[in-house]
N, C-alpha and C positions, 0 to 999 in steps of 0.2 A: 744323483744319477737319474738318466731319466730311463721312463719304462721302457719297455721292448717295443709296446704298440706305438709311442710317441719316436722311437729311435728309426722302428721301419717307414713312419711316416715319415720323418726329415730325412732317411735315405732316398725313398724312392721319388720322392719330392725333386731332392738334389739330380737324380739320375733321368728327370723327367726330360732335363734340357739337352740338345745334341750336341752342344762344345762341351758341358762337362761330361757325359759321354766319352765323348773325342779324348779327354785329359785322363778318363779313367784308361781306356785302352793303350795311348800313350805310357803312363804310368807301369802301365803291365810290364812294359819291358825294361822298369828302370827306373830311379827317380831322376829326377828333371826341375832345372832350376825355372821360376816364372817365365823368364826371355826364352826359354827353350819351349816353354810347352804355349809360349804365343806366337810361334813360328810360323804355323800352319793356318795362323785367324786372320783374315780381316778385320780385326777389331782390337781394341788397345790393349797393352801390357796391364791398364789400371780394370779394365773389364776382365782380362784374363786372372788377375789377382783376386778380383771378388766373387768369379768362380769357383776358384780356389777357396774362398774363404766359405763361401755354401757347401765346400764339398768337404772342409773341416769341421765346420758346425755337424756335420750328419756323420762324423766320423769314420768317414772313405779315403781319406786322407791325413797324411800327417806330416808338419815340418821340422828341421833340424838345421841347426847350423854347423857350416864348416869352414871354416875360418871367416869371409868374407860372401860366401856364398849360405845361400837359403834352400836347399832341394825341398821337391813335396817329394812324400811317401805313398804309394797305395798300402792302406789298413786290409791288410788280409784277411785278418779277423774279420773284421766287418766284412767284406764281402763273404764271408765263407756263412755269417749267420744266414745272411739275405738268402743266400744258395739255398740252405738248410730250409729256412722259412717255405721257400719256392719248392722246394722238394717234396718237403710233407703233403704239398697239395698234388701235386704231377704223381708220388707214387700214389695216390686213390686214384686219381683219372687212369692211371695206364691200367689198374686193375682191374677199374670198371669195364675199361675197352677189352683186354683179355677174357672176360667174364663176357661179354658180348660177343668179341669173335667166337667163343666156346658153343654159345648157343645156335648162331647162325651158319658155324661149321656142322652142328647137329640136325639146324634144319635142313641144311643142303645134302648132308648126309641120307635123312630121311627123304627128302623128297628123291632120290637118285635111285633108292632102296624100293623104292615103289615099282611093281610091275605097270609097264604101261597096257594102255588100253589099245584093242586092234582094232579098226573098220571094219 
């Protein structure tokens, strides 16, 4: 098994490029057999397969067969850690921002609280 920090790297590795992008969105609604998810590319079914197969290696994906047919999967899991991952860091930042709007609604507060000065 490999680590976490080695897993988010070959995910976000994988997610760097916009047709597998395109295949994860696709995916969202459905699995989808190769010919299906090269539908939308200018580019070959053998290119679309080794997208595919980048987006296996990073476990964003997964195959199955059904009778004659090959669908890819979107790995839930996996995307739901990546979320996780991405989360942990967005709920500090939004805290910090709320911690910031707190003060500068304090200063505006203060400063509005002031008696002004007359000519």
């Amino acid at each position: 098994m490999i680590s976490e920090s080695a897993a988010l790297d070959s995910a976000f590795m994988a997610l760097a490029d916009p047709v597998r992008r395109s295949i994860i969105a696709r995916l969202s609604r459905g699995p989808a057999t190769v010919n299906e998810l090269a539908e939308p590319f200018a580019i070959s079914k053998q290119a679309v397969s080794k997208h595919i197969q980048v987006l296996e290696q990073a476990e964003l994906v997964t195959r199955t067969r059904d009778a004659q047919r090959r669908p890819v999967h979107l790995n839930p899991a996996r995307l739901e850690a990546l979320t996780a991952w991405i989360d942990q860091y967005r709920l500090v930042r939004e805290g910090q921002f709320r911690n910031l709007d707190a003060v500068l609604r304090s200063k505006a507060a203060a400063r509005s609280d002031k008696p002004k000065e007359s000519s």
